[in-house]
TORKOL-4160 file (C-alpha; in steps of 0.2 Angstrom, whole numbers, padded with zeros to 4 digits, m for minus):
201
<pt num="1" X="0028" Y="m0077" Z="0083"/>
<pt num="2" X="0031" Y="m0062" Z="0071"/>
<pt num="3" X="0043" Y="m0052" Z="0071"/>
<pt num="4" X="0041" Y="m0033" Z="0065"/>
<pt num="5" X="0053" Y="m0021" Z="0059"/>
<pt num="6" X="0057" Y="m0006" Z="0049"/>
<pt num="7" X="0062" Y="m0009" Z="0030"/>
<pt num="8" X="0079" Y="m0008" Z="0025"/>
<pt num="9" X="0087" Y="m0008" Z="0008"/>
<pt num="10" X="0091" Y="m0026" Z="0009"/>
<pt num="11" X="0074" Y="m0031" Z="0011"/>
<pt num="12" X="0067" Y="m0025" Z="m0004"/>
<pt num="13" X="0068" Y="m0038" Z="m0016"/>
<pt num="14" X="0060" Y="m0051" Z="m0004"/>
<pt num="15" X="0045" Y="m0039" Z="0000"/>
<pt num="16" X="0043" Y="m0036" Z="m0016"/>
<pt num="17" X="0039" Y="m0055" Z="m0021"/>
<pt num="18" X="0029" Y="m0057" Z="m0005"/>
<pt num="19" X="0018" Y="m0041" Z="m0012"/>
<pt num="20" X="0019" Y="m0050" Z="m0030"/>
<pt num="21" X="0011" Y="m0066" Z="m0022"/>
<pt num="22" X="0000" Y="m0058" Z="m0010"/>
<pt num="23" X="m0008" Y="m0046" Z="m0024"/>
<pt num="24" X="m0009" Y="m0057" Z="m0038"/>
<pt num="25" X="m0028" Y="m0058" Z="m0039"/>
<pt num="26" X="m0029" Y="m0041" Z="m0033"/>
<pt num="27" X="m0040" Y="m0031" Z="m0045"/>
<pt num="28" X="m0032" Y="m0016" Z="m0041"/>
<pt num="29" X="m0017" Y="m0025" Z="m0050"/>
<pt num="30" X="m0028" Y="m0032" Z="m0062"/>
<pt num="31" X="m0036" Y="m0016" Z="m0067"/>
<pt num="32" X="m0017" Y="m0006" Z="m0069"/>
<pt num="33" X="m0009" Y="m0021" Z="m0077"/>
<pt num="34" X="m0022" Y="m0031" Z="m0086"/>
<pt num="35" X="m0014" Y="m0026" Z="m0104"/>
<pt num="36" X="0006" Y="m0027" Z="m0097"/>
<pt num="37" X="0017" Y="m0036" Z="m0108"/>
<pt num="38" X="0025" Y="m0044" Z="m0095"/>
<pt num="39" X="0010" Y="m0050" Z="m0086"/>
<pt num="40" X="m0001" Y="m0043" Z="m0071"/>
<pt num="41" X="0011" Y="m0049" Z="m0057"/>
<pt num="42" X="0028" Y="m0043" Z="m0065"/>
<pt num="43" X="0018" Y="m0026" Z="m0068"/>
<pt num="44" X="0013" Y="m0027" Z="m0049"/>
<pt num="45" X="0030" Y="m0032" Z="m0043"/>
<pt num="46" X="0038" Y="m0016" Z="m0051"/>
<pt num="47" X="0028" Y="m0003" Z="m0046"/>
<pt num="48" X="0028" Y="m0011" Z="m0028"/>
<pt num="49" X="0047" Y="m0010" Z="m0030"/>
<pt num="50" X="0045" Y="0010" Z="m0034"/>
<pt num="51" X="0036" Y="0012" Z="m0021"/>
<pt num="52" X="0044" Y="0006" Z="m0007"/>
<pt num="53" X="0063" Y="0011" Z="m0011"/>
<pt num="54" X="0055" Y="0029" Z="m0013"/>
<pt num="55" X="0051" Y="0026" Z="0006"/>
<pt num="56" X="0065" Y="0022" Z="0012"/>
<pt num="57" X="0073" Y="0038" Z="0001"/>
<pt num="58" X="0061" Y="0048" Z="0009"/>
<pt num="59" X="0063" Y="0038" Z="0027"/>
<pt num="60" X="0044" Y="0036" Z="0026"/>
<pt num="61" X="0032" Y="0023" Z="0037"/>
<pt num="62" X="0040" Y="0004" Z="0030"/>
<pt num="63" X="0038" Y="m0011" Z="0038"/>
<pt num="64" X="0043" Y="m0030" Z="0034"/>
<pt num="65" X="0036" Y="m0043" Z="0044"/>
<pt num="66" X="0050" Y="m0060" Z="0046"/>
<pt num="67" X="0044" Y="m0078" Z="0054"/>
<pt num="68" X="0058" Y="m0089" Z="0057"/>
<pt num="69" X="0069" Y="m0074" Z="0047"/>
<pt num="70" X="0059" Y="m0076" Z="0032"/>
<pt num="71" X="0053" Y="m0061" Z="0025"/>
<pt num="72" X="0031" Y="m0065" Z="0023"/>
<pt num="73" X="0022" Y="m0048" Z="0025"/>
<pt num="74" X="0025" Y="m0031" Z="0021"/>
<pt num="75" X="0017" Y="m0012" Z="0023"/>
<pt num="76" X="0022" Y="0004" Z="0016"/>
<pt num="77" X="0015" Y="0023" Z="0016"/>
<pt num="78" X="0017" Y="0041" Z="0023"/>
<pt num="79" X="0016" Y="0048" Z="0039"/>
<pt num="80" X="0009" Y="0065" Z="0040"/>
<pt num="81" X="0021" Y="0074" Z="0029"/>
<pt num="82" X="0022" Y="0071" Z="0009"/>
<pt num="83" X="0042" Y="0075" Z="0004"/>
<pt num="84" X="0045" Y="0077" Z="m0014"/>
<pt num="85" X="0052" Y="0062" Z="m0024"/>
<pt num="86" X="0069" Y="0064" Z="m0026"/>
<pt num="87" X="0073" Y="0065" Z="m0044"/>
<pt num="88" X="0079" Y="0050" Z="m0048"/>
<pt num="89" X="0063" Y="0041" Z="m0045"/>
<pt num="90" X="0054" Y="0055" Z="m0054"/>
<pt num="91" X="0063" Y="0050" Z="m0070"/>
<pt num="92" X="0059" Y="0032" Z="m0066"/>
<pt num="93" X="0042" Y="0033" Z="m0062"/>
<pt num="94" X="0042" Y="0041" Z="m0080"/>
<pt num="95" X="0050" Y="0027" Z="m0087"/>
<pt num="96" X="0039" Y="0015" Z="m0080"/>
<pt num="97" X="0023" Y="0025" Z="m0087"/>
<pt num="98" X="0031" Y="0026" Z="m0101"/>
<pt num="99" X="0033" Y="0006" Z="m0100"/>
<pt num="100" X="0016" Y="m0001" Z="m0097"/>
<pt num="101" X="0001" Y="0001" Z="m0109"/>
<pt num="102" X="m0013" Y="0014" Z="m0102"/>
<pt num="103" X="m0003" Y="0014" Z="m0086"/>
<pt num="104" X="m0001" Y="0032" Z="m0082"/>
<pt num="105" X="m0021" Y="0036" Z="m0089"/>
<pt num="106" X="m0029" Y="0020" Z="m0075"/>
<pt num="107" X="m0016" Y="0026" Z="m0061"/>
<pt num="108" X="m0022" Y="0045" Z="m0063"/>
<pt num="109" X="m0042" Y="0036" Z="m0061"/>
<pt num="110" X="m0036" Y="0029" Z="m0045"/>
<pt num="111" X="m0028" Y="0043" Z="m0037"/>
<pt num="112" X="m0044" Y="0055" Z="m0041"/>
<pt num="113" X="m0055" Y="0045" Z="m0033"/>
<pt num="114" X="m0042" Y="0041" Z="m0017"/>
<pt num="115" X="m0039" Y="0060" Z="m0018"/>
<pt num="116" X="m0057" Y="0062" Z="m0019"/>
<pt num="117" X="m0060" Y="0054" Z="m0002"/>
<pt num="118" X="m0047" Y="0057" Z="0009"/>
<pt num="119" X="m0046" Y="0068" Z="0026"/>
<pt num="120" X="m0044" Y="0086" Z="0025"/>
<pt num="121" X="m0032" Y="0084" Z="0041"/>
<pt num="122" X="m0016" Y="0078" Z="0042"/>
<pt num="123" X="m0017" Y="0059" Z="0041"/>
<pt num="124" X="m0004" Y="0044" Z="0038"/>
<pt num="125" X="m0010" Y="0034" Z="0022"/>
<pt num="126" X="m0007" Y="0015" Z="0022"/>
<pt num="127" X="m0004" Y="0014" Z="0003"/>
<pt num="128" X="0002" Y="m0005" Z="0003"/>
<pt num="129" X="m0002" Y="m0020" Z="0015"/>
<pt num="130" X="0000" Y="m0037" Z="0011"/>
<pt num="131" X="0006" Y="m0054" Z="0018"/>
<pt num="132" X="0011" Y="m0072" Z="0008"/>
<pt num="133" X="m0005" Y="m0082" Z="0005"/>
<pt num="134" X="0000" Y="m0094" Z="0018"/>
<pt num="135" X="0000" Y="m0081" Z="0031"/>
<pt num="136" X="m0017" Y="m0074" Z="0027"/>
<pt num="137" X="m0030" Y="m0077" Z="0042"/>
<pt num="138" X="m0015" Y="m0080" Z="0056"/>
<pt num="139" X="m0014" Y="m0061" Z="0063"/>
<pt num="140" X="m0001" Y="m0057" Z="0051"/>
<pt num="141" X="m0009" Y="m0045" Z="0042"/>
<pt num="142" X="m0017" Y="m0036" Z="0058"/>
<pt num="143" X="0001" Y="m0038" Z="0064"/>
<pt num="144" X="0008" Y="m0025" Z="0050"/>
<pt num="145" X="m0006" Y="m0013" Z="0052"/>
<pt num="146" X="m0005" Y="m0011" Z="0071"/>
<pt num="147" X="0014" Y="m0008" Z="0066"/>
<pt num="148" X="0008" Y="0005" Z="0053"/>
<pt num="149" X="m0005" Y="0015" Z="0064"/>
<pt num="150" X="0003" Y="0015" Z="0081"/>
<pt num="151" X="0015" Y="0029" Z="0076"/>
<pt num="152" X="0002" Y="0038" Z="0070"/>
<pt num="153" X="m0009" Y="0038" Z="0086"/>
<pt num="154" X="0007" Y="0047" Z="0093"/>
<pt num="155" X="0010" Y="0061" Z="0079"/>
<pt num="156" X="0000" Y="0075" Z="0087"/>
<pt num="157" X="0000" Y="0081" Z="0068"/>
<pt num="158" X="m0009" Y="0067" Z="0062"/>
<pt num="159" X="m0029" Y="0066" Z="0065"/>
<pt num="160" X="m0029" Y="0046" Z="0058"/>
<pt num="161" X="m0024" Y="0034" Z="0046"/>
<pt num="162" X="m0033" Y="0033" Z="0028"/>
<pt num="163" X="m0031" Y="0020" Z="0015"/>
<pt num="164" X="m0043" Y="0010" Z="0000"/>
<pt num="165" X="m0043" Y="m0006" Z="m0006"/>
<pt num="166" X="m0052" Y="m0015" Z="m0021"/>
<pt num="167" X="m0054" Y="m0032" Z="m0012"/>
<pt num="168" X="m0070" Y="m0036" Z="m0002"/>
<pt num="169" X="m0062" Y="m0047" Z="0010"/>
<pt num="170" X="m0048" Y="m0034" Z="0014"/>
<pt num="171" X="m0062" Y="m0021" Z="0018"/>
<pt num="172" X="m0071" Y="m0033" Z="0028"/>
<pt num="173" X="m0054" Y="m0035" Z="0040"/>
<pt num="174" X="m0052" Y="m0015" Z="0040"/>
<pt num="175" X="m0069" Y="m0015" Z="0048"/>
<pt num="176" X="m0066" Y="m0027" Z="0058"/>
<pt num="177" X="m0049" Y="m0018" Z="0064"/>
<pt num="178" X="m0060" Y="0003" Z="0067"/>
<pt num="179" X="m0060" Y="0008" Z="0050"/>
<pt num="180" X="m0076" Y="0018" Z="0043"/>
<pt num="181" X="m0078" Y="0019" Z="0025"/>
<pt num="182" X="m0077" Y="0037" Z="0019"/>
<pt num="183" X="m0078" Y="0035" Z="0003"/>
<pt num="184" X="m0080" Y="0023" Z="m0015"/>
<pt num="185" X="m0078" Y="0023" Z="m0032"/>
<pt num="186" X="m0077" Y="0012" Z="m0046"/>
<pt num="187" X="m0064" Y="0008" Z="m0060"/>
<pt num="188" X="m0069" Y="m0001" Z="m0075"/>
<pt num="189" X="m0082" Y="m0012" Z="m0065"/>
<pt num="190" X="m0069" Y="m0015" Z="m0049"/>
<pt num="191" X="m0074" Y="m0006" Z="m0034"/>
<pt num="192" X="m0060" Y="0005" Z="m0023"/>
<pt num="193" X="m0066" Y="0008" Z="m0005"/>
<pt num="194" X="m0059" Y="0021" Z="0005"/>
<pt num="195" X="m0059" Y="0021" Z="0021"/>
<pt num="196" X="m0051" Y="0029" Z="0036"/>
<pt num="197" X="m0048" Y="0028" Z="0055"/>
<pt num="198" X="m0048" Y="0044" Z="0066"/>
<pt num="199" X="m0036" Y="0047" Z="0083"/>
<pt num="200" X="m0045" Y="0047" Z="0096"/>
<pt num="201" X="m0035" Y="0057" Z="0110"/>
């Protein structure tokens, strides 16, 4: 059985090495990281990290899913709001650009086409799901993102929950779970698909 809860601080490291696994062929991350120094998966690994501390900052939508009180899945995003960084992670996300090798130029590709594509209403965005390999086709997944959309259904600001994903199989399961694709692009030969499901009240 699963066991669903909201990300704390002391959680981070383990969902970030869960994330690391669970992406490490992904080629989202291939594509942003290809020419890292430190590899694809350390490049993976601290960006994930950015990411979901800022949540917790911001007290955004942060989940970490535990079996046996190990730590094997994790999802992160925004609900219908989108607070400013603090600074602090400002200044680190800077660094980080900084860092890695045609980072900041691939990340702004990605964003234009997800900007491109996404809902003109309010809407949660689901901008990372993942689960240890050896918990991928057991519900664990579907788990974390009925976690992630539920509050959303009950946000009477937000009209759905919209998110993209470079990896055929991944869309496949979003399908399978009501999304609708609303959206694709294309980086460097990868394909991103957006895709979105609306609240039906």
């Amino acid at each position: 059985m699963f066991e669903i809860t909201n990300a704390k601080s002391a959680d981070v490291d383990a969902a970030i090495a869960v994330l690391g696994d669970a992406f490490a062929e992904d080629p989202l991350m291939l594509y942003l990281f290809h020419d890292n120094p430190d590899g694809v998966r350390a490049g993976a690994m601290d960006f994930f990290s950015i990411l979901l501390r800022v949540r917790l900052a911001l007290g955004m939508p942060a989940y970490v899913l535990r079996q046996d009180g190990e730590i094997l899945g994790a999802a992160m995003g925004y609900d219908s709001s989108r607070p400013t960084w603090p600074d602090a992670f400002t200044e680190e996300w800077s660094a980080f650009e900084a860092r890695v090798p045609s980072f900041a130029t691939r990340i702004d590709a990605y964003g234009k086409i997800c900007d491109a594509h996404q809902p003109s209403e309010d809407h949660y965005y689901l901008g990372v799901i993942g689960v240890a390999p050896s918990m991928q086709g057991k519900g664990a997944g579907k788990a974390l993102l009925d976690a992630f959309c539920t509050p959303s259904k009950t946000d009477p600001k937000s009209s759905g929950v919209y998110l993209d994903t470079t990896n055929p199989a991944s869309l496949q399961f979003y399908y399978k779970n009501g999304f609708t694709l609303s959206g694709e692009g294309n980086l460097d030969g990868a394909p991103v698909w957006c895709v979105y499901s609306e609240t039906v009240r």
